[in-house]
N, C-alpha and C positions, 0 to 999 in steps of 0.2 A: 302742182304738176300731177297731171293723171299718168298713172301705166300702169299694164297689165302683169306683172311680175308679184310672182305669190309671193306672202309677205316669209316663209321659209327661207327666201335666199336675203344673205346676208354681202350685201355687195359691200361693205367694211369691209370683209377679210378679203377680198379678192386682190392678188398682184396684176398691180398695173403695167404693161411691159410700155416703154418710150421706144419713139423710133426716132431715130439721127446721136448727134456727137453727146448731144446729153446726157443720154440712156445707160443706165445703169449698167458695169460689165461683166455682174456676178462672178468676181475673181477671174475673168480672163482677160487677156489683151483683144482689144478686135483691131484688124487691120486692115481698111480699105483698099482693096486692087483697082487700077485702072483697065475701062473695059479692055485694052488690048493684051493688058499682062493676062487677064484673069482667062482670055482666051487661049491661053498656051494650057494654063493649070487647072486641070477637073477639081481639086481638093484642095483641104488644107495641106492634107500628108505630101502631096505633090508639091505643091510650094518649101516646106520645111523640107524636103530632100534636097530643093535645089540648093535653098539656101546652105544648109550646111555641106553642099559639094564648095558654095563660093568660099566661103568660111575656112573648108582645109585647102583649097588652093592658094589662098590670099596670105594665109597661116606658110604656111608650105613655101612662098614669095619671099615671104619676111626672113624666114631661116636661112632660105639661099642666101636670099641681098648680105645678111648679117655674116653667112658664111667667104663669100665673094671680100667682101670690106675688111675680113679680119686677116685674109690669106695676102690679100694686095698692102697690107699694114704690114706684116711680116714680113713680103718680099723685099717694101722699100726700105725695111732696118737692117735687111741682108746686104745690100748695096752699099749701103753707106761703111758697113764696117770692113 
């Protein structure tokens, strides 16, 4: 195969970058958005804010429900004695 590339370049050391699920992740997560999510969020920053508003809400859910179940536990021991 003929090409015009000096023989200085040494295309051995070059990193090959893959594109799709194959691809190397150089220690990150990558995370595919669907076109219409990705239309709400300009960035990554924007996506991780929401998710961690969902994160303390759902947190914040759990403590009520757990607080709610433990008072309705006590009232029905109160009853009974």
């Amino acid at each position: 195969m003929e090409d015009d590339l000096r023989s200085k370049y040494d295309l051995k050391s070059l990193r090959v970058r893959k594109l799709g699920p194959e691809r190397k992740s150089f220690g990150k997560t990558t995370i595919r958005l669907e076109p219409d999510v990705a239309e709400v969020f300009p960035n990554a920053d924007a996506v991780n804010e929401a998710l961690r508003f969902l994160i303390r809400v759902v947190q914040d859910n759990q403590i009520s429900a757990l607080t709610k179940q433990s008072q309705n536990s006590s009232d029905g021991a109160d009853k009974t004695s």
